[in-house]
C-alpha positions in Angstrom: 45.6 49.2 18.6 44.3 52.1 21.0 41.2 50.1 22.2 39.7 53.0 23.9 39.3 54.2 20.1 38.1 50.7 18.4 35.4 50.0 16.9 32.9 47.5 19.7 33.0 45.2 16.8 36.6 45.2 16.5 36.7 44.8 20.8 34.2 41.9 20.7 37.4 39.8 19.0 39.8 41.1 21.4 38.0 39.3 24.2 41.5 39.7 26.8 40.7 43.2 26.5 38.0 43.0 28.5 39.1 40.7 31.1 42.0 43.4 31.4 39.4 46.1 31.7 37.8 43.8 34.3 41.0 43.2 36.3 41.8 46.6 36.1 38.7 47.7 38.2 39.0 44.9 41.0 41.2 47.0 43.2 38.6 49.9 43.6 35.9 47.6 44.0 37.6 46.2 47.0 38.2 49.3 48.6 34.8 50.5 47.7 33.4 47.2 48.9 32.1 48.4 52.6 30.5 51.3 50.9 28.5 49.5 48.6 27.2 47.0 51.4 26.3 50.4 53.6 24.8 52.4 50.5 22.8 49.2 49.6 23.9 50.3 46.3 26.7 51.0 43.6 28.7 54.4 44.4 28.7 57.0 42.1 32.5 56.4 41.4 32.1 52.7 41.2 29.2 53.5 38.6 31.4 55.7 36.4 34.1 53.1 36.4 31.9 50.3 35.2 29.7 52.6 32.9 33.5 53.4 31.6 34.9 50.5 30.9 31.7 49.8 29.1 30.7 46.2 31.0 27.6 46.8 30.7 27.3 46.5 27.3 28.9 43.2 26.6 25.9 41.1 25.7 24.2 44.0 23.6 24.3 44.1 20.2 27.2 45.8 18.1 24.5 47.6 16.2 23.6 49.4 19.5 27.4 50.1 19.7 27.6 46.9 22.1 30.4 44.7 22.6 28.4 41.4 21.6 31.3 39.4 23.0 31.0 35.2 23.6 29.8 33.6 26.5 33.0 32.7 27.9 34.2 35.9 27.8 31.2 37.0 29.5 32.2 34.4 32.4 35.3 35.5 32.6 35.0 39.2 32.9 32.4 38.7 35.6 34.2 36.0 38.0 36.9 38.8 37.9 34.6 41.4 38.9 33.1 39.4 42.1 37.0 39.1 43.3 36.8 42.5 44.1 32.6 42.8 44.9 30.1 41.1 44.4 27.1 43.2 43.8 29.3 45.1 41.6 29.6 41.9 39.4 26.2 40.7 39.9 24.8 44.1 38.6 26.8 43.9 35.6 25.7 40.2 35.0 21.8 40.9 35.5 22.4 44.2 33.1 24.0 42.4 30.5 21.6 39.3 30.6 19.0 41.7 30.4 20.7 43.8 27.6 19.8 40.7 25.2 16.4 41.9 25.1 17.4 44.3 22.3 17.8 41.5 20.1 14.0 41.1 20.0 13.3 44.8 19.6 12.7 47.1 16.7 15.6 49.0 15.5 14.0 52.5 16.7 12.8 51.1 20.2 15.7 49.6 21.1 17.7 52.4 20.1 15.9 54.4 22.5 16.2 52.0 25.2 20.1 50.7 24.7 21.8 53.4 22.6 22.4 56.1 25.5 26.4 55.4 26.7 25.0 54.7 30.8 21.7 52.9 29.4 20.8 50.4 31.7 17.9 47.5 31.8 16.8 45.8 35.5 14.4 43.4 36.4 13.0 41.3 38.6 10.9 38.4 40.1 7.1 38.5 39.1 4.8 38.4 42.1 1.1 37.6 42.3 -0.9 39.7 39.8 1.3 40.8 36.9 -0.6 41.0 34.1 -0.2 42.9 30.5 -3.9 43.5 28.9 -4.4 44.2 25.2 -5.4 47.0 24.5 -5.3 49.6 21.0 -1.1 50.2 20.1 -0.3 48.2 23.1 -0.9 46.5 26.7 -2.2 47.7 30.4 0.4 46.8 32.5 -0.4 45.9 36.3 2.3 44.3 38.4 4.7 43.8 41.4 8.6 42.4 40.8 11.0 41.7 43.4 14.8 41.5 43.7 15.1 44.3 40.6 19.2 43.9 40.9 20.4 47.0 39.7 17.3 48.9 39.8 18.8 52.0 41.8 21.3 52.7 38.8 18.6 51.9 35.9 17.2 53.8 33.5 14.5 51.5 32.2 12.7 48.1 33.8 11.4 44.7 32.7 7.9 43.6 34.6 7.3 40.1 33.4 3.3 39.6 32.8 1.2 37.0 31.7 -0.9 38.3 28.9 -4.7 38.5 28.5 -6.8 39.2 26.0 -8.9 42.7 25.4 -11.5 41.0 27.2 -9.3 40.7 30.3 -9.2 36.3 29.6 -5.3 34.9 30.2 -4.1 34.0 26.6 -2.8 30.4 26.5 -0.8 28.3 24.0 -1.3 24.8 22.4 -0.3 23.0 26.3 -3.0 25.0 28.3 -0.2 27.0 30.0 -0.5 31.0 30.4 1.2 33.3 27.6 4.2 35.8 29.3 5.3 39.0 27.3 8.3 41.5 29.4 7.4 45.0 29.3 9.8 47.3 29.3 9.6 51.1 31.2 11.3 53.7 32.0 12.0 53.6 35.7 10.8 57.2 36.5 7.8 55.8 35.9 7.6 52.7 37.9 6.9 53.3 42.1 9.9 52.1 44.3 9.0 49.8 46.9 10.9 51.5 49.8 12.5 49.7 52.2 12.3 46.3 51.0 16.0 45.6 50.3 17.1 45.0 53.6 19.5 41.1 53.3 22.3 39.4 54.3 24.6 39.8 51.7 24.7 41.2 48.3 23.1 44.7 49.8 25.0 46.7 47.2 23.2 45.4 44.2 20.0 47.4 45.7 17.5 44.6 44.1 14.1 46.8 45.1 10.8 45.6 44.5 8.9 48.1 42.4 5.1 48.3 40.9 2.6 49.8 38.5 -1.2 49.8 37.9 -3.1 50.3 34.6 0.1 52.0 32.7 0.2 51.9 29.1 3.2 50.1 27.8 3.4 50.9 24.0 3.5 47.4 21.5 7.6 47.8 20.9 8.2 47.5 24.3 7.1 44.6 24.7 9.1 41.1 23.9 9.2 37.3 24.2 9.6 36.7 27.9 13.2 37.2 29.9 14.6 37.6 25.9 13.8 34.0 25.3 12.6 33.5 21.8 10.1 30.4 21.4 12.4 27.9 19.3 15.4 28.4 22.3 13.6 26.9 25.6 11.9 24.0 23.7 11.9 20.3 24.9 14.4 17.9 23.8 12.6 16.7 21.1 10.6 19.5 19.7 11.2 21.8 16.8 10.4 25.4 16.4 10.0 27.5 13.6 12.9 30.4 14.3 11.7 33.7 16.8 9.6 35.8 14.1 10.9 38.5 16.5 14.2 38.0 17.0 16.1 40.8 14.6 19.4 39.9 15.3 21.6 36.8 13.8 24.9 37.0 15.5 25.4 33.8 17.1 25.6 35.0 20.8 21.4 35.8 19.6 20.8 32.2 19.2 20.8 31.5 22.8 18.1 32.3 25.6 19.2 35.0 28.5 19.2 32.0 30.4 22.2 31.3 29.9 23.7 34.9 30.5 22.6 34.3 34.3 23.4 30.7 34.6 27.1 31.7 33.4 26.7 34.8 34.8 25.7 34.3 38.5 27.8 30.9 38.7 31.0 33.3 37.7 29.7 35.8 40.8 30.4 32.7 43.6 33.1 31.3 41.7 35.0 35.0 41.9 33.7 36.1 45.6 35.0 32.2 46.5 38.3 33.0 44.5 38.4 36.6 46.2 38.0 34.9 49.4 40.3 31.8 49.4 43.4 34.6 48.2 42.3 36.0 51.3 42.9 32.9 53.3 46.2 32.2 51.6 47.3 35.6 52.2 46.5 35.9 56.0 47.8 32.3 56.6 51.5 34.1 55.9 51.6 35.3 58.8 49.0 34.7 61.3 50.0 32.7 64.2 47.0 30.9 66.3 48.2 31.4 69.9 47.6 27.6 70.9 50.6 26.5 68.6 51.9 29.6 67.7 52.6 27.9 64.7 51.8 30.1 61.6 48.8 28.7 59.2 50.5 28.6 56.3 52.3 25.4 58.5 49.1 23.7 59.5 48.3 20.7 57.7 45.0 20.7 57.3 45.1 24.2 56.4 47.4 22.9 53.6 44.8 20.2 52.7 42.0 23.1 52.6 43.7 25.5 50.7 44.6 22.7 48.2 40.8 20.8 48.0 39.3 24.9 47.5 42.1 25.3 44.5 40.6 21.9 43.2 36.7 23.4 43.3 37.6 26.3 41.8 39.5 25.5 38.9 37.5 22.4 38.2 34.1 24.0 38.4 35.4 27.0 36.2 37.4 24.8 33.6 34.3 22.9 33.2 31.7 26.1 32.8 34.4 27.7 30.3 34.3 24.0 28.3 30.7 24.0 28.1 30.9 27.4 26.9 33.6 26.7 24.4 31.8 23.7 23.0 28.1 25.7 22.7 29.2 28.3 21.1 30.9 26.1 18.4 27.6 24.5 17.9 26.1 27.0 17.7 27.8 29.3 15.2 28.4 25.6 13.2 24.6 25.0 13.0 22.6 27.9 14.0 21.2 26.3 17.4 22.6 24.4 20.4 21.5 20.8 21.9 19.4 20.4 24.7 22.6 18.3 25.9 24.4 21.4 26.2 21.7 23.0 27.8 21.1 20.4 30.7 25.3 20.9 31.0 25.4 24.0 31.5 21.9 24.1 34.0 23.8 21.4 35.7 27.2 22.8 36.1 26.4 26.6 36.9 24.6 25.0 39.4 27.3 22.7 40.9 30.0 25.5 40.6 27.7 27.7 43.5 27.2 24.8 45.6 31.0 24.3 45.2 31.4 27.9 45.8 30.0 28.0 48.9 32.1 25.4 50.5 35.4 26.9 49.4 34.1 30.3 51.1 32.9 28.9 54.0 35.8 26.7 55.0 38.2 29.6 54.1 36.1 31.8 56.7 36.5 28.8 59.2 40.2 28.3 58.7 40.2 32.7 58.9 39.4 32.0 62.6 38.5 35.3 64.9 40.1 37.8 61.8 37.0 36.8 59.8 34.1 38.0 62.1 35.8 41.8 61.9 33.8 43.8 59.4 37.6 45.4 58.3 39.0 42.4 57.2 38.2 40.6 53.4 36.5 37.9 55.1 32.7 39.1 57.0 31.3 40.4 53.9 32.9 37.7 51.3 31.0 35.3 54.0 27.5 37.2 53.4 27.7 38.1 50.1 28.3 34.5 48.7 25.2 33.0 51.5 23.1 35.6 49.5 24.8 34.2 45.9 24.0 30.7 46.9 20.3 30.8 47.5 19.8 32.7 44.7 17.3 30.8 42.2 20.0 29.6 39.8 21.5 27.8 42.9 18.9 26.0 43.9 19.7 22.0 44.0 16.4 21.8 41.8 18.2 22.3 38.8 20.3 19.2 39.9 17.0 17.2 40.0 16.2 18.2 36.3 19.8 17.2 35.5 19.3 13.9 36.9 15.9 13.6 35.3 17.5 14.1 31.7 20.2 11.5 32.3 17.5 8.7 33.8 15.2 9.1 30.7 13.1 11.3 32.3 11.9 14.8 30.4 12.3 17.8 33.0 11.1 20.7 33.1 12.8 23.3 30.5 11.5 26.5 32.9 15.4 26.9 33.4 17.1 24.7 30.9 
């Protein structure tokens, strides 16, 4: 079967096809690595590759012509991205997390916002003072969101917004806590934030801050927070009535985006950690240290490293791909997952960043004086995967709430 010429429907089954396609673009994005960082942004080639292989469009639905794949192969595809960059693969998970918005969208709307072939949704943080105010067919839209990952190569943005009334008074629900809506616009319409995105690492994903004031977001375009229907970030013990505005019913709809970035941005470190550690083995071939003259390769404890970073890995990423496995089963089985699952996954994503981290920064370590050169795999890997790890989903937080759930405790479900 030609899969260039298959139906997305037909694709979505053949999910080794898209790991291929994956693998297939990690040797450009290597080589285009150092002019991502220096662009702060994806290349135009590097953009026509992924737009190509149609990455983007894994998470949207097949009535959008999207690939509508599973979770794991979601996970999978993107750790293999982040092997050869990691902005490239973060873009691609933030798109795609994003992309589930559609499933809460008129057909017509979301047609206009997903249907074109390079359609692409960003967004970002909310700052102080993003609000969405009702007005006739829609909402007055003020706001400012950081960290827009992707934003440079977008053709529409989400601005998250608590909601107030005509009358200008924050709309609450049953608990007291303020009402959010995510309004979706066209980016030529937004005002880039210049100069903002100047980090560490992850410099290619260009994650500007943008704004707006007073603009007129029609009623379509705007949907359940983040893409997170109201019976999918409940406590443990409540029950919802399904999302009235959730129009889609494959299975891969009955989970929150939440756990497209959990997944997502948990397979960016484990790949940039993987991409880094080959690097390691690689250069330990041959590199010599002149003190021993002995070549690395031959060094116990860079033996013991290489073989404790193997154990991370593959532990942290058989574990997120079992998770997976087993919620997806649930799921299609009985139409919803557990908040088990959910407190899993929070606390594994988590864990495999942290975990992450190490394996990249003791593979950097072991890389002695070749890492700090910006023309070897090793300086950039190093920065990228600091910027990774304090990224929210990393934050040790989530291990907190994880620990709450297993001592009795409710947590917080802001991120479960």
């Amino acid at each position: 079967m030609n899969a260039r010429s298959t139906p997305a429907a037909a694709l979505a089954e053949q999910p080794g096809e898209w790991v291929a396609r994956a693998r297939a673009l990690v040797p450009l994005l290597d080589a285009a690595g150092p002019r991502i960082d220096s662009a702060r942004a994806l290349p135009a080639d590097v953009q026509d590759a992924l737009f190509d292989s149609r990455l983007f469009r894994l998470l949207l639905p097949a009535s959008l012509d999207g690939i509508e794949t599973d979770f794991v192969t979601f996970f999978r595809v993107i750790s293999t991205l982040a092997e050869g960059d990691a902005s490239a693969a973060w873009c691609v998970a933030q798109s795609c997390g994003g992309s589930m918005s559609a499933a809460y969208m008129a057909p017509q709307a979301a047609h206009e916002v997903f249907a074109a072939p390079r359609a692409n949704l960003a967004w970002g943080f909310a700052q102080a003072g993003c609000t969405a105010r009702e007005v006739p067919g829609g909402w007055q839209v003020s706001g400012t969101w950081g960290f827009g990952s992707g934003s440079r190569h977008a053709t529409w943005l989400g601005g998250h917004c608590q909601v107030q009334d005509a009358a200008g008074r924050p709309r609450k629900d049953a608990q007291g806590r303020a009402l959010e809506r995510t309004m979706l616009m066209r980016r030529e319409t937004v005002n880039i934030v210049d100069g903002e995105w100047n980090v560490i690492g992850l410099r290619g994903t260009g994650s500007d801050t943008y704004a707006v004031k007073d603009m007129f977001v029609p009623a379509e375009y705007a949907i359940p927070p983040r893409a997170i229907g109201r019976d999918l970030q409940l406590p443990a013990d409540a029950v919802a009535e399904p999302e009235p505005e959730r129009r889609e019913t494959g299975t891969l709809y009955r989970f929150a985006s939440t756990v497209a970035f959990q997944s997502g941005f948990s397979a960016v470190a484990l790949g940039v950690a993987r991409g880094t550690l080959d690097a390691l083995i690689n250069l330990a071939q041959s590199k010599a240290p002149s003190p021993t003259g002995m070549r690395l390769a031959e060094n116990v404890l860079v033996q013991v490293r290489v073989a404790q970073a193997e154990a991370r890995l593959r532990s942290a990423h058989a574990w997120i791909i079992g998770i997976l496995e087993a919620m997806w089963e649930e799921c299609a089985r009985t139409g919803r997952h557990s908040f088990e699952h959910r407190v899993q996954i929070r606390l594994a994503s988590t864990w495999a960043m942290q975990e992450a981290r190490r394996v990249v920064e003791d593979a950097y370590a072991e890389a002695g004086a070749t890492a700090i050169f910006a023309a070897n795999p090793f300086e950039r890997r190093m920065r990228d995967m600091q910027a990774v790890a304090q990224q929210v989903q990393a934050q040790t937080v989530h291990l907190q709430s994880a620990g709450q759930h297993y001592l009795g405790i409710a947590p917080s479900t802001r991120f479960l």
